[in-house]
N, CA, C and O of each residue as an XYZ file, in Angstrom:
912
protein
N      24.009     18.034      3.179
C      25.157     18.404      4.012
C      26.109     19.335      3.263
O      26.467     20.308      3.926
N      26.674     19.230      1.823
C      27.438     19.422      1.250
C      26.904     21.554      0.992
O      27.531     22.423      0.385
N      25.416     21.667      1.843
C      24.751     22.684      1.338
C      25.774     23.714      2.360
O      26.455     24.665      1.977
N      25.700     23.438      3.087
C      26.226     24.182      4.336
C      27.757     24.020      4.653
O      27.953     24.153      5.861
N      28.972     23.756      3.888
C      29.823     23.474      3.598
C      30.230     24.587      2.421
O      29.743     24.545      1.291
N      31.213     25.607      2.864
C      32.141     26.274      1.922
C      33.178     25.823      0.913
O      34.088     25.129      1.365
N      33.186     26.034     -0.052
C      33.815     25.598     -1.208
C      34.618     26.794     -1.608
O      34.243     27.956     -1.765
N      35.969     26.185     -1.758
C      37.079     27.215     -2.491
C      37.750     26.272     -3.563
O      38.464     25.301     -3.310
N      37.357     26.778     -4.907
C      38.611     26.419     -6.033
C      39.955     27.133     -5.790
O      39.965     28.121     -5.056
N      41.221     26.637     -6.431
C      42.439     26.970     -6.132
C      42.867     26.483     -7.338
O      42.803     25.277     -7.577
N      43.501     27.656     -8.507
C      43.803     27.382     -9.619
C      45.033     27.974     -9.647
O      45.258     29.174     -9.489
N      45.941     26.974     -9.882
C      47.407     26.937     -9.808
C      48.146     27.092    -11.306
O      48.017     26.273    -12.217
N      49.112     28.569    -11.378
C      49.357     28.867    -12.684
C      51.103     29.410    -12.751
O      51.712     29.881    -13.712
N      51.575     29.139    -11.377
C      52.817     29.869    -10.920
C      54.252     29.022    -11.224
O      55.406     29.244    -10.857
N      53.401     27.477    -12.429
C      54.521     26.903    -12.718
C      56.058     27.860    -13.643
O      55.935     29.030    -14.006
N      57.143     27.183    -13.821
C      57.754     27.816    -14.611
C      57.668     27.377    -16.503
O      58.496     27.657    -17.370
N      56.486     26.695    -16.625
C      56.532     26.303    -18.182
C      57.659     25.939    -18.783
O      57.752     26.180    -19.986
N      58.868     25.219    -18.023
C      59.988     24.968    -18.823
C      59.564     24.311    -20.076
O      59.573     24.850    -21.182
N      59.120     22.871    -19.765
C      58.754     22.347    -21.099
C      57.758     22.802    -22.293
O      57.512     22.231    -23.356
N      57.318     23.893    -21.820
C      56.548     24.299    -22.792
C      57.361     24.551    -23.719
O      57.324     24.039    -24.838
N      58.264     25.464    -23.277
C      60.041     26.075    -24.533
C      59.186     27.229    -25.206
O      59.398     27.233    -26.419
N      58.490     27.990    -24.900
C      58.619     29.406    -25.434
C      58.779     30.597    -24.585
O      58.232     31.669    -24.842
N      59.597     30.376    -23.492
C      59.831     31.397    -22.586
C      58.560     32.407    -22.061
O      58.613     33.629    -22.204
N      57.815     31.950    -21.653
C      56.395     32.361    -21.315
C      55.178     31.574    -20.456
O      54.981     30.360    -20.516
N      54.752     32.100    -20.009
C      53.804     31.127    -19.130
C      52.510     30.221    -20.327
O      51.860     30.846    -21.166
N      52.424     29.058    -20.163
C      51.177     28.673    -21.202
C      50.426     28.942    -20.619
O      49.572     29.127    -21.486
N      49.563     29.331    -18.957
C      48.485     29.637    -18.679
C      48.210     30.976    -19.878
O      47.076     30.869    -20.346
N      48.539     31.487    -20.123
C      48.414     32.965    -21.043
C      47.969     32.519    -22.453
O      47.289     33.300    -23.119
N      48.285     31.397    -22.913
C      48.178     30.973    -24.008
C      46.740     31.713    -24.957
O      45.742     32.243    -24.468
N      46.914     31.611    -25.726
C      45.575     31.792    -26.564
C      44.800     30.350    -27.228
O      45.134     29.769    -28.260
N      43.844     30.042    -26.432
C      42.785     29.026    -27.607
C      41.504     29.831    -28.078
O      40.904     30.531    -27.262
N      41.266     29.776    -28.823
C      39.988     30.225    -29.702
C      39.672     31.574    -28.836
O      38.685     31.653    -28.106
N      40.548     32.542    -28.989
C      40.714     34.139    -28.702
C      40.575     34.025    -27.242
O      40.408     35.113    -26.690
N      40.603     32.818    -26.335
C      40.541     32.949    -24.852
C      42.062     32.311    -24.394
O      42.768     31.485    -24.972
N      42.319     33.254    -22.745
C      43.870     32.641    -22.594
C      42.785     30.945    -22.361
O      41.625     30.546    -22.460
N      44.514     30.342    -21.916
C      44.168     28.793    -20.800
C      43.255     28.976    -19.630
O      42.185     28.450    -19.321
N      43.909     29.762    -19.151
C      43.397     30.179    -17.514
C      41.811     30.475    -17.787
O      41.038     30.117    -16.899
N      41.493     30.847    -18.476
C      40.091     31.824    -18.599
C      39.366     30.151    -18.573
O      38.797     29.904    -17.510
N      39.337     28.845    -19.781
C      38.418     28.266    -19.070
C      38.018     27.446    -18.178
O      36.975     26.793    -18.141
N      39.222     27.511    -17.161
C      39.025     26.704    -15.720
C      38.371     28.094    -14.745
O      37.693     28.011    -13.721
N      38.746     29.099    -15.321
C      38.291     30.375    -14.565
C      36.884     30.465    -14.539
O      36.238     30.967    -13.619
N      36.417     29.959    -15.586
C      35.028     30.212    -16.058
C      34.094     29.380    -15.777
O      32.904     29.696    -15.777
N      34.662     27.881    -15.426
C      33.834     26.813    -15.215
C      33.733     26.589    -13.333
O      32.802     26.039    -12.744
N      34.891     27.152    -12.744
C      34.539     26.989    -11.502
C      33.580     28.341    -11.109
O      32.655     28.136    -10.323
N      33.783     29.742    -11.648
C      32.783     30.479    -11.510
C      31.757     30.363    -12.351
O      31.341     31.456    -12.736
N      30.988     29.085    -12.935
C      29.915     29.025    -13.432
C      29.412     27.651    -12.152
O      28.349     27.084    -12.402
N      29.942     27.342    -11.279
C      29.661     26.041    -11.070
C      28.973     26.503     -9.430
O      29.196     27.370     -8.586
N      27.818     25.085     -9.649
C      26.807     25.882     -8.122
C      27.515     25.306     -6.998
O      26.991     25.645     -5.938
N      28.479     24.586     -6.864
C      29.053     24.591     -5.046
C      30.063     25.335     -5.289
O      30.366     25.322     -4.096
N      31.030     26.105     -5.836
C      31.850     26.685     -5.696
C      31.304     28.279     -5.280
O      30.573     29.041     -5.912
N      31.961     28.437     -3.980
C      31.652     29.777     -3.204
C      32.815     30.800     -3.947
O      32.371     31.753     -4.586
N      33.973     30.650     -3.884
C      34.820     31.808     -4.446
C      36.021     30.995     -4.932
O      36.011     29.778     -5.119
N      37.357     32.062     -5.163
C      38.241     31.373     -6.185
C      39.668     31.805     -5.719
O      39.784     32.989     -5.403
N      40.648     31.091     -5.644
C      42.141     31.795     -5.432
C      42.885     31.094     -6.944
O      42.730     30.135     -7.699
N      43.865     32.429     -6.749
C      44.801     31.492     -7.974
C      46.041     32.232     -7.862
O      46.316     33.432     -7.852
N      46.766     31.068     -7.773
C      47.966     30.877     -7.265
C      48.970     31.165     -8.595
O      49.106     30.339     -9.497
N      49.601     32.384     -8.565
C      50.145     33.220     -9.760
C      52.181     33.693     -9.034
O      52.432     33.710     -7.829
N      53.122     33.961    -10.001
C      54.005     34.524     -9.679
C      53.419     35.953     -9.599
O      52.389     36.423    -10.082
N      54.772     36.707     -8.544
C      54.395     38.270     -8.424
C      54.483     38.444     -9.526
O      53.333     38.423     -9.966
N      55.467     38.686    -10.639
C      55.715     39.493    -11.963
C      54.540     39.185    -12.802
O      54.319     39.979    -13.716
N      53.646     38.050    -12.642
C      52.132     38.090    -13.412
C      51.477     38.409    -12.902
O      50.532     38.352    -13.690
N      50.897     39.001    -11.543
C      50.081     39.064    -11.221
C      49.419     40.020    -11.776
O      48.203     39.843    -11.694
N      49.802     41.174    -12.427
C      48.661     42.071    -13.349
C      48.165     41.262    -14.668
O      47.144     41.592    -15.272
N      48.969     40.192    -15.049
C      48.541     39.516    -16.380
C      47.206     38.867    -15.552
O      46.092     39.020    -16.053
N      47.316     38.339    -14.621
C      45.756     37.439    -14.096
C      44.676     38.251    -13.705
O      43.530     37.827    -13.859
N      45.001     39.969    -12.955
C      43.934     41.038    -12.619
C      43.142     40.813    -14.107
O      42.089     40.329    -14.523
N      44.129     41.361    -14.531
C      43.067     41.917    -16.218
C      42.621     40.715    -16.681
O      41.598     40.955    -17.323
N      42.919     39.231    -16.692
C      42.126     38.065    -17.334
C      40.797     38.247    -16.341
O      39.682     37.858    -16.690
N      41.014     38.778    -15.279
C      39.586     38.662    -14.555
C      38.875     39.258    -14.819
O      37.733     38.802    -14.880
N      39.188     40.976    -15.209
C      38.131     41.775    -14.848
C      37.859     41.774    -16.826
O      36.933     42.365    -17.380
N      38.466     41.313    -17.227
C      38.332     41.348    -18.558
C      36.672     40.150    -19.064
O      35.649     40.447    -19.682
N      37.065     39.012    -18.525
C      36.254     37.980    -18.334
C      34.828     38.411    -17.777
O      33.724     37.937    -18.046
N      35.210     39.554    -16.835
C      33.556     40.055    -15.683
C      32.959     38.186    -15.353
O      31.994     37.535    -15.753
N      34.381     37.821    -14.242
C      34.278     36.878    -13.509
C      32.989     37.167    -12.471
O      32.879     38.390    -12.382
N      32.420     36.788    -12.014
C      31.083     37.294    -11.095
C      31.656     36.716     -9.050
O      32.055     37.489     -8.179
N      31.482     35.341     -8.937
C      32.381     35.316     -8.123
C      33.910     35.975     -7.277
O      34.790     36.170     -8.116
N      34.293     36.283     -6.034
C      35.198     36.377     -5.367
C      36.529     36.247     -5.862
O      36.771     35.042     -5.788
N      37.347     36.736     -6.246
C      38.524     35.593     -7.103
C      39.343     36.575     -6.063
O      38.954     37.741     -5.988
N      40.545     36.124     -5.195
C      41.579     36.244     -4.641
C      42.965     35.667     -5.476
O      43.013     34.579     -6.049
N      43.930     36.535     -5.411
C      45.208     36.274     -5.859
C      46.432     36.102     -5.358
O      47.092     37.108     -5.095
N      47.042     34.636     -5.097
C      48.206     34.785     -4.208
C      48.988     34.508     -4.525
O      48.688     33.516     -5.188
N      50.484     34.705     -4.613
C      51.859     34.550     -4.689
C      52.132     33.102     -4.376
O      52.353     32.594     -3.277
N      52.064     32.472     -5.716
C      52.682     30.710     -5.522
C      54.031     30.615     -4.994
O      54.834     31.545     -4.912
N      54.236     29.219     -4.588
C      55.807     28.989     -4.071
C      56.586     28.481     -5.420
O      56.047     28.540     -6.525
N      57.868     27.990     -5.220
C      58.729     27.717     -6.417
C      58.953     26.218     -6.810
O      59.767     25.581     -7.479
N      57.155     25.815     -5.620
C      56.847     24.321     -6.038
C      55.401     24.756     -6.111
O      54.874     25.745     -5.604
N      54.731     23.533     -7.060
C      53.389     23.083     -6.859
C      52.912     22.994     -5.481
O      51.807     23.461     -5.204
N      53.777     22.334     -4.425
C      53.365     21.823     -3.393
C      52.624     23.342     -2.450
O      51.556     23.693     -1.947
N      54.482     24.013     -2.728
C      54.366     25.495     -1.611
C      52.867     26.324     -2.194
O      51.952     26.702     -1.463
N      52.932     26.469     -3.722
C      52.091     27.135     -4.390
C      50.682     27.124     -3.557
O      50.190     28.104     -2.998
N      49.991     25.432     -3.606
C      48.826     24.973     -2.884
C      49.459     25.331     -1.448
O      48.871     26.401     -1.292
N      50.100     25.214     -0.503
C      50.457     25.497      0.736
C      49.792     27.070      0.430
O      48.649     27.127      0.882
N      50.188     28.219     -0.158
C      49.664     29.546      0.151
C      48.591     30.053      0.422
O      48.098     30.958      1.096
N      48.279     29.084     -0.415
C      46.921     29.092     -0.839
C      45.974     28.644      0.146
O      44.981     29.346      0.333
N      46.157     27.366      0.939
C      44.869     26.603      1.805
C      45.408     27.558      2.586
O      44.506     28.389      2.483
N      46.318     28.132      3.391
C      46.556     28.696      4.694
C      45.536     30.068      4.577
O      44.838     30.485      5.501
N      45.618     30.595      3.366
C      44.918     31.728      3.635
C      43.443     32.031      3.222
O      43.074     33.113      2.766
N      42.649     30.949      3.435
C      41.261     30.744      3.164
C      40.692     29.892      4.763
O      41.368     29.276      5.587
N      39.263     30.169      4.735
C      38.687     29.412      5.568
C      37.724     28.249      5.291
O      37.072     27.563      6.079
N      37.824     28.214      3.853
C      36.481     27.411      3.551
C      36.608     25.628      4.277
O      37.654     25.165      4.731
N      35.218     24.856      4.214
C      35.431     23.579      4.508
C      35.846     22.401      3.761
O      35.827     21.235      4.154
N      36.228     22.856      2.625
C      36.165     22.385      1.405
C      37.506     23.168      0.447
O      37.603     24.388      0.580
N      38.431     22.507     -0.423
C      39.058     23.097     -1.649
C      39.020     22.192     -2.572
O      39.123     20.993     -2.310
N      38.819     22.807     -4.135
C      39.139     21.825     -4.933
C      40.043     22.747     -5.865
O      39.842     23.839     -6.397
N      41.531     21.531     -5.841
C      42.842     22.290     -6.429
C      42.498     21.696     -7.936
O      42.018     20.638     -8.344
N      42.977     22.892     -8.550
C      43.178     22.123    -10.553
C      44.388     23.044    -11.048
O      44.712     24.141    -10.592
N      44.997     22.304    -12.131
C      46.165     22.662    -12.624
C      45.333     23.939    -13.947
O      44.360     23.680    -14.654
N      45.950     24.976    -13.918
C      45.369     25.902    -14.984
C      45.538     25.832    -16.110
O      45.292     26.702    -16.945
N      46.163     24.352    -16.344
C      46.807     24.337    -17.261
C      46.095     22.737    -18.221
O      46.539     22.088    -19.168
N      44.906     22.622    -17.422
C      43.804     21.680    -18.446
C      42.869     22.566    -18.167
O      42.387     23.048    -17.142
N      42.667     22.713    -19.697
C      41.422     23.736    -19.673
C      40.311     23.171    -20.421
O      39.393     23.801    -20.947
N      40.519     21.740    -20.409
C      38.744     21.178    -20.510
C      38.161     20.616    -19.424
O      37.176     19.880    -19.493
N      38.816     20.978    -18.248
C      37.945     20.840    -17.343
C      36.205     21.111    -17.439
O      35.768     22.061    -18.088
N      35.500     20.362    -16.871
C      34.115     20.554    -16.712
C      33.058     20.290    -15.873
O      33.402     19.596    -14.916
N      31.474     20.704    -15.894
C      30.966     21.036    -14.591
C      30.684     18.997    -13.777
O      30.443     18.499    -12.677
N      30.888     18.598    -14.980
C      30.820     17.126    -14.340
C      31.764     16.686    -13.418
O      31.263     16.268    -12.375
N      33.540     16.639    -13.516
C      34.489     16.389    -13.036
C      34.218     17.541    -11.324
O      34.427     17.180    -10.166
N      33.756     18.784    -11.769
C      34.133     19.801     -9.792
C      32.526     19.129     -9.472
O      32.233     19.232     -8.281
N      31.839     18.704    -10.024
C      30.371     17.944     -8.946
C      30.917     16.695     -8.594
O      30.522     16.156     -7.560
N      31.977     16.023     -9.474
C      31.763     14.710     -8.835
C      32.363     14.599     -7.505
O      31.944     13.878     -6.600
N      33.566     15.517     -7.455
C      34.854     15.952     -6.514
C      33.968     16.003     -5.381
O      33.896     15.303     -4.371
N      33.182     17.190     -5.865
C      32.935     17.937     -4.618
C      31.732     17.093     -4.328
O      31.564     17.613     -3.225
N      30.731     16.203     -4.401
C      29.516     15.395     -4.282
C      30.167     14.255     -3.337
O      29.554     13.639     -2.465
N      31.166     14.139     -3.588
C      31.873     12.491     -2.967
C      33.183     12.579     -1.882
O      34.039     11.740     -1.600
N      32.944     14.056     -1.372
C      33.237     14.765     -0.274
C      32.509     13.786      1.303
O      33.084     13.126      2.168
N      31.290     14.063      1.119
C      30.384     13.695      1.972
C      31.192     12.356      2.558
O      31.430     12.273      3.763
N      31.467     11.652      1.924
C      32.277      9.975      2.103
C      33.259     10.198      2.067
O      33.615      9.312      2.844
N      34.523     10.882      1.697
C      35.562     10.341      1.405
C      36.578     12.049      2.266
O      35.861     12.960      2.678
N      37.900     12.167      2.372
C      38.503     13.348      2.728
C      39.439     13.618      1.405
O      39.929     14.746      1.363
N      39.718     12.825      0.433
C      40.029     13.109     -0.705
C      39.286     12.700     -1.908
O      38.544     11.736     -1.715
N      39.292     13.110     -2.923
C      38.942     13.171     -4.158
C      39.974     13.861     -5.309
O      40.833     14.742     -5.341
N      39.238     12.745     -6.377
C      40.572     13.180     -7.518
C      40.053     12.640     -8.518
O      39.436     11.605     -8.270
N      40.098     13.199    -10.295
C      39.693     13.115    -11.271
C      40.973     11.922    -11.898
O      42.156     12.195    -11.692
N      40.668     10.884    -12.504
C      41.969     10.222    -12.973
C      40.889      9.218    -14.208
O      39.673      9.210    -14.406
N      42.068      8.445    -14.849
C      41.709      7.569    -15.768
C      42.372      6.649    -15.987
O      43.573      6.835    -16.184
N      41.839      5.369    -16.029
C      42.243      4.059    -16.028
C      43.563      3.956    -17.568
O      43.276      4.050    -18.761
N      44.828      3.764    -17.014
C      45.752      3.410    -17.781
C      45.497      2.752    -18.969
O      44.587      1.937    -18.814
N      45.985      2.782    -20.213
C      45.678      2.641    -21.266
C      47.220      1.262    -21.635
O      47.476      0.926    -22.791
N      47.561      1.017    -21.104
C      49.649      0.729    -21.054
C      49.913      0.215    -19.749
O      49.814      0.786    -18.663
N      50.358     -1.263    -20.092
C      50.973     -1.685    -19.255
C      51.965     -0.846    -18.136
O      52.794     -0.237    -18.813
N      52.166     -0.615    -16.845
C      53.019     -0.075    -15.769
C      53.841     -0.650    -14.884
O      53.504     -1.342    -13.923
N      55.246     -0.268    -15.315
C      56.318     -1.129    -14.662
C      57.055     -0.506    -13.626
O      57.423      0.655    -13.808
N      57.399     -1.231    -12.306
C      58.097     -0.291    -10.661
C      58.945     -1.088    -11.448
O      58.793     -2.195    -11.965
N      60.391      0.170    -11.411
C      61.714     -0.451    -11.622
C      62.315      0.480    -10.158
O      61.803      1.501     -9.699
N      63.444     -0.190     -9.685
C      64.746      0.268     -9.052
C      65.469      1.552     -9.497
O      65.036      1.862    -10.607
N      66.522      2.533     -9.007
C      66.817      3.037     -9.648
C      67.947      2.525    -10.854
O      68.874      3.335    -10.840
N      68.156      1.570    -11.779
C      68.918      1.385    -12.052
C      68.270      0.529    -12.986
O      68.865     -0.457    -13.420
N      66.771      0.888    -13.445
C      65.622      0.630    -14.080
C      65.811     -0.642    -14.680
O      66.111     -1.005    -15.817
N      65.434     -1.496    -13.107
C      65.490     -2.232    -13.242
C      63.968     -3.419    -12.886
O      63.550     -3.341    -11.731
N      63.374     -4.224    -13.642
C      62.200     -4.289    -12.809
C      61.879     -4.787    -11.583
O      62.286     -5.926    -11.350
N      61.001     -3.999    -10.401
C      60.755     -4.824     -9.710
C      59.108     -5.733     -9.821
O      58.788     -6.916     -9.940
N      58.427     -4.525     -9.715
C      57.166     -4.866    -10.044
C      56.218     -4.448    -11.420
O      56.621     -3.612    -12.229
N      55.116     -5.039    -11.538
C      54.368     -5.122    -12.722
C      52.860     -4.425    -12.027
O      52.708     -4.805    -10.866
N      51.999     -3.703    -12.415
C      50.808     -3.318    -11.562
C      49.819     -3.814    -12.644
O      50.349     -4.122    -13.712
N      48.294     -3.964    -12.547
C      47.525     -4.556    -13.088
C      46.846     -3.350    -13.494
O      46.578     -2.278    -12.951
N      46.657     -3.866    -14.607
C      45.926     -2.528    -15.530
C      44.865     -2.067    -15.122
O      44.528     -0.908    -15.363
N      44.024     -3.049    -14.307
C      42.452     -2.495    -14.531
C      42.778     -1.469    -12.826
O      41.963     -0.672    -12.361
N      43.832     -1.725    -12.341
C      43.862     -0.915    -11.030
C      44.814      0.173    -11.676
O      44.424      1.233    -11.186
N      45.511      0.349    -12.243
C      46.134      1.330    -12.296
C      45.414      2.558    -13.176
O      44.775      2.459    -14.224
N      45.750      3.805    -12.355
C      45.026      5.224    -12.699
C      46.290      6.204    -13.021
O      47.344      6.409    -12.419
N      45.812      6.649    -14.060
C      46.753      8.240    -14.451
C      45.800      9.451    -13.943
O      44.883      9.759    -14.705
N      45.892      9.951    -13.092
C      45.499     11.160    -11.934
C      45.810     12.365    -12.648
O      46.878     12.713    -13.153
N      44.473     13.060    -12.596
C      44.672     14.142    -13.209
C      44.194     15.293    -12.475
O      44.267     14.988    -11.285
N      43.713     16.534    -12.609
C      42.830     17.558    -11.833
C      41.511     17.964    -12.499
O      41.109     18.035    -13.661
N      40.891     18.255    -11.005
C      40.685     18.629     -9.819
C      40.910     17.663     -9.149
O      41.083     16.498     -9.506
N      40.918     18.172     -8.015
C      40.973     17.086     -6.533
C      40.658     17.619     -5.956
O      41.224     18.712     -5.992
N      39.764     17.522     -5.105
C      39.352     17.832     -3.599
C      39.736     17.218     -2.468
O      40.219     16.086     -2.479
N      39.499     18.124     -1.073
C      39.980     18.118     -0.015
C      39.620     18.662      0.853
O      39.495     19.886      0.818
N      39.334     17.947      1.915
C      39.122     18.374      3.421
C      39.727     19.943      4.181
O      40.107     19.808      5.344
N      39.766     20.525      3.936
C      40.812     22.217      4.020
C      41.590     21.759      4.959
O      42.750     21.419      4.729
N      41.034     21.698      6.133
C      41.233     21.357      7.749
C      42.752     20.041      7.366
O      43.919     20.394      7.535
N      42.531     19.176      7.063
C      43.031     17.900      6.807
C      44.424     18.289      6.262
O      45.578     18.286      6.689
N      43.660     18.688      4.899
C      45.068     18.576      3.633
C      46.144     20.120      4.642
O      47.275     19.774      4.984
N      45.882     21.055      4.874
C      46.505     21.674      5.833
C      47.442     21.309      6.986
O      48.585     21.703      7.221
N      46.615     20.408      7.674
C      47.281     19.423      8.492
C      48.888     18.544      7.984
O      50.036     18.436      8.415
N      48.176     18.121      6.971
C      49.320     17.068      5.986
C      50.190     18.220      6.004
O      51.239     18.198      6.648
N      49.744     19.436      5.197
C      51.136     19.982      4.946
C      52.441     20.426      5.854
O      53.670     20.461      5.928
N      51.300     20.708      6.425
C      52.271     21.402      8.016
C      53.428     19.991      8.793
O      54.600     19.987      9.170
N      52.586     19.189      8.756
C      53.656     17.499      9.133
C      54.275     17.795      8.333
O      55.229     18.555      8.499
N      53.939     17.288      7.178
C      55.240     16.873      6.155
C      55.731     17.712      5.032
O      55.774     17.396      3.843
N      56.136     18.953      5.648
C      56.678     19.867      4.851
C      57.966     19.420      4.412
O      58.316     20.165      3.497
N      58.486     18.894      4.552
C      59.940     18.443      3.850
C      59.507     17.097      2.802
O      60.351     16.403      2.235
N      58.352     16.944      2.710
C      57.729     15.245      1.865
C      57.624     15.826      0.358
O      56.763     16.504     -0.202
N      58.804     15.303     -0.046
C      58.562     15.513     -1.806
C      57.284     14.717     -2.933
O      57.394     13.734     -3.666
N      56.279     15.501     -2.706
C      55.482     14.525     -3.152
C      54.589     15.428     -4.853
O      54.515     16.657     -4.889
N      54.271     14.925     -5.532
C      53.796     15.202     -6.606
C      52.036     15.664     -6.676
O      51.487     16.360     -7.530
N      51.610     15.199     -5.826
C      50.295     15.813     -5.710
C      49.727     15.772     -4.386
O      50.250     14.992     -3.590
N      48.786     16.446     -4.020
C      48.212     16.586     -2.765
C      47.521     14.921     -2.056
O      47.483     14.371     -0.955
N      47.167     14.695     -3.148
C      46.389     13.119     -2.334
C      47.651     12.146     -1.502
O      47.574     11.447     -0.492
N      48.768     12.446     -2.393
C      50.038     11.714     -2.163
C      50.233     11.961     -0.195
O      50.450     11.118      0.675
N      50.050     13.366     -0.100
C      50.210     13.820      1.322
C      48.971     12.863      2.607
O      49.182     12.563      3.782
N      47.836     12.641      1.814
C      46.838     12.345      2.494
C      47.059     11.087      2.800
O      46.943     10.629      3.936
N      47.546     10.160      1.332
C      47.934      8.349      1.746
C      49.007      8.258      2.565
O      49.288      7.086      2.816
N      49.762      9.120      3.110
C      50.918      9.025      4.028
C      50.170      8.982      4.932
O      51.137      8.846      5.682
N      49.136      8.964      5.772
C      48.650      9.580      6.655
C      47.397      8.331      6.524
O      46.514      8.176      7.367
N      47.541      7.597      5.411
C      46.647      6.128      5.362
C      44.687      6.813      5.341
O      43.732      6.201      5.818
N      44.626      8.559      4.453
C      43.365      8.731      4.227
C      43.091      8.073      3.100
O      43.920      7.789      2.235
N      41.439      7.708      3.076
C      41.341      7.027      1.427
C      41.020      8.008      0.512
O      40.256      8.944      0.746
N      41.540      7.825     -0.426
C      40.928      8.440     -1.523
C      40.157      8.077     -2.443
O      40.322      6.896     -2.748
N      39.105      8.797     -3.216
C      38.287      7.975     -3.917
C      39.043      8.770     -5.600
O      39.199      9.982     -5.751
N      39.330      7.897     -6.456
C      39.380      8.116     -7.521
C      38.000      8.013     -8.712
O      37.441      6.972     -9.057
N      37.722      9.239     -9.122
C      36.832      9.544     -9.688
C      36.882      9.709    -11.324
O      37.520     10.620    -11.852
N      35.977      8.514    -12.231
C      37.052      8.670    -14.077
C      36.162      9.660    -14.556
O      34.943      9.763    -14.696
N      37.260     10.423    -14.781
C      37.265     11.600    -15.600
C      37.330     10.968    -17.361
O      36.670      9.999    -17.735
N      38.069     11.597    -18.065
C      38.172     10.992    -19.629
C      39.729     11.581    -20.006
O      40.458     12.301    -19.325
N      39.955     10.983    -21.379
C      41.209     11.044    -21.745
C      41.833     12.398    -22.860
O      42.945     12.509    -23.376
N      40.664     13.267    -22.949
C      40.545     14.754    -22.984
C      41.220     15.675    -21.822
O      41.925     16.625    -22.160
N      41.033     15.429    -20.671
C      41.342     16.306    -19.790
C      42.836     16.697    -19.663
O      43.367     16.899    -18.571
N      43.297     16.764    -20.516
C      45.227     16.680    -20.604
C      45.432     18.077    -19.995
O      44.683     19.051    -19.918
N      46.801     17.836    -19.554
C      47.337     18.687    -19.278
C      48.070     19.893    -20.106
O      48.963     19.231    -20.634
N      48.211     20.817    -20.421
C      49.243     20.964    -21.675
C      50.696     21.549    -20.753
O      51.036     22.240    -19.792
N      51.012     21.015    -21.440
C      53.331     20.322    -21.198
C      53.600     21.000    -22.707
O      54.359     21.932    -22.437
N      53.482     21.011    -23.467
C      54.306     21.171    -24.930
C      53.502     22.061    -25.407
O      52.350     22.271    -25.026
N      54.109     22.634    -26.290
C      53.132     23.821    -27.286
C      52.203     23.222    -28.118
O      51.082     23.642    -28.407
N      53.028     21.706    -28.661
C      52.117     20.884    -29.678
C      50.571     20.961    -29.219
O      49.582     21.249    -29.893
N      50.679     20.619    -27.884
C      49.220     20.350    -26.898
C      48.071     21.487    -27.241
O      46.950     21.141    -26.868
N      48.134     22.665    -27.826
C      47.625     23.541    -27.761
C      46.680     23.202    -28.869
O      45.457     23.226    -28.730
N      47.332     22.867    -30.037
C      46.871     22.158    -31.104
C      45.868     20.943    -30.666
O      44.941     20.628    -31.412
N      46.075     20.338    -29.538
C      45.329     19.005    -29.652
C      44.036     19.338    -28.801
O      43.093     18.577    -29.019
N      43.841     20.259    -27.947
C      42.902     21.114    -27.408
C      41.883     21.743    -27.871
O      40.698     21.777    -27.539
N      42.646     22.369    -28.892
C      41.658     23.290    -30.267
C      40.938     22.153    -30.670
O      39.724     22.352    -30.639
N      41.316     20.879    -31.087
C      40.757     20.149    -31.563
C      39.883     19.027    -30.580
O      39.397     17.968    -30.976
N      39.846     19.433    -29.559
C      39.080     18.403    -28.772
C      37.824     19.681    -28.369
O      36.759     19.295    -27.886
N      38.045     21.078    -28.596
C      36.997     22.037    -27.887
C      36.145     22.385    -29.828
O      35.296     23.210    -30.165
N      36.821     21.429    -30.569
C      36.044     21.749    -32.286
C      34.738     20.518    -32.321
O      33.776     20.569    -33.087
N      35.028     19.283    -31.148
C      34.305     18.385    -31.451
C      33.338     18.513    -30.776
O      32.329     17.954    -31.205
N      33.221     19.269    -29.483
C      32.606     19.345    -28.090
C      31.564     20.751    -28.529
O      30.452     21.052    -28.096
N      32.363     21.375    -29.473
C      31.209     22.942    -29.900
C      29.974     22.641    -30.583
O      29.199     23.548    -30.886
């Protein structure tokens, strides 16, 4: 089924890197003479269900992402669109202006993504209208009040730290957005459980970080020294 079903990655890079603190985007970053962006760029255009690619960039970069492409001799489709001044709007630009049956969103900003994590996404489609890469909490997790205070305690072996890719129904997650455009929510699945879809959480590993800090860049190099 999954044969006849269009697939669009959507690689989101239009954050503002505050916490990074070097006044610059970290998608640009340099690891081992490649930016960030280049190896989520590289693994969804190496990967066999992915049909083509958007990536969701500010205007003032958008020539920094042309030239990572044609520099790369990406082989796949890659489209470029003008993110919003959220994650949320960013992915909003993005599903509206594609047709595929299928997206799988990732932050550009873990770049050990790999071909295991976009098969499992996209394989467990067939069953589910969401999908999402995460990993079983390592640390107790406490619901406090605002006034951090506790209310509840969650059980370890259920609790997940959610990471990217995620996949999605195009049709669906579109839907969500358009309802609940005013819903402050932190990731796309968040939109789907309002709406009581299931999601299947899929374990990824405790490599797949995000990078937030410059330190991170360092801890990357060293997770792509063990993996070479």
């Amino acid at each position: 089924m999954l044969d006849t079903k269009k697939v669009t990655a959507i690689i989101l890079v239009a954050g503002n890197s505050k916490r990074f603190g070097q006044n610059r985007n970290k998608n640009f970053e340099k690891i081992n003479d490649k930016t960030v962006l280049y190896y989520s760029l590289n693994a969804f255009d190496k990967n066999k269900y992915v049909d083509d690619i958007i990536i969701a960039t500010k205007e003032e970069e958008l020539s920094k992402v042309k030239d990572i492409i044609e520099e790369e001799n990406i082989t796949k489709s890659v489209k470029i669109v003008i993110g919003g001044s959220t994650r949320k709007q960013s992915v909003y630009n993005c599903i509206k202006d594609v047709n595929s049956d299928i997206v799988i969103i990732h932050d550009g900003a873990r770049p050990m993504i790999n071909q295991e994590y976009i098969n499992k996404c996209v394989e467990n489609m067939d069953k589910f209208k969401g999908t999402a890469i995460g990993v079983r909490s390592k640390d107790t997790i406490k619901i406090t009040d605002e006034n951090n205070i506790v209310i509840n305690t969650t059980k370890r072996a259920n609790t997940w730290i959610i990471q990217t890719p995620q996949c999605f129904d195009r049709k669906i997650l579109l839907e969500m957005h358009n309802k609940y455009k005013e819903q402050d929510v932190t990731d796309d699945c968040e939109l789907l459980e309002i709406d009581n879809y299931k999601i299947k959480i899929l374990e990824g590993d405790y490599t797949n970080i995000k990078i937030t800090t410059y330190e991170d860049l360092n801890i990357i190099r060293e997770f792509l020294k063990q993996n070479s």
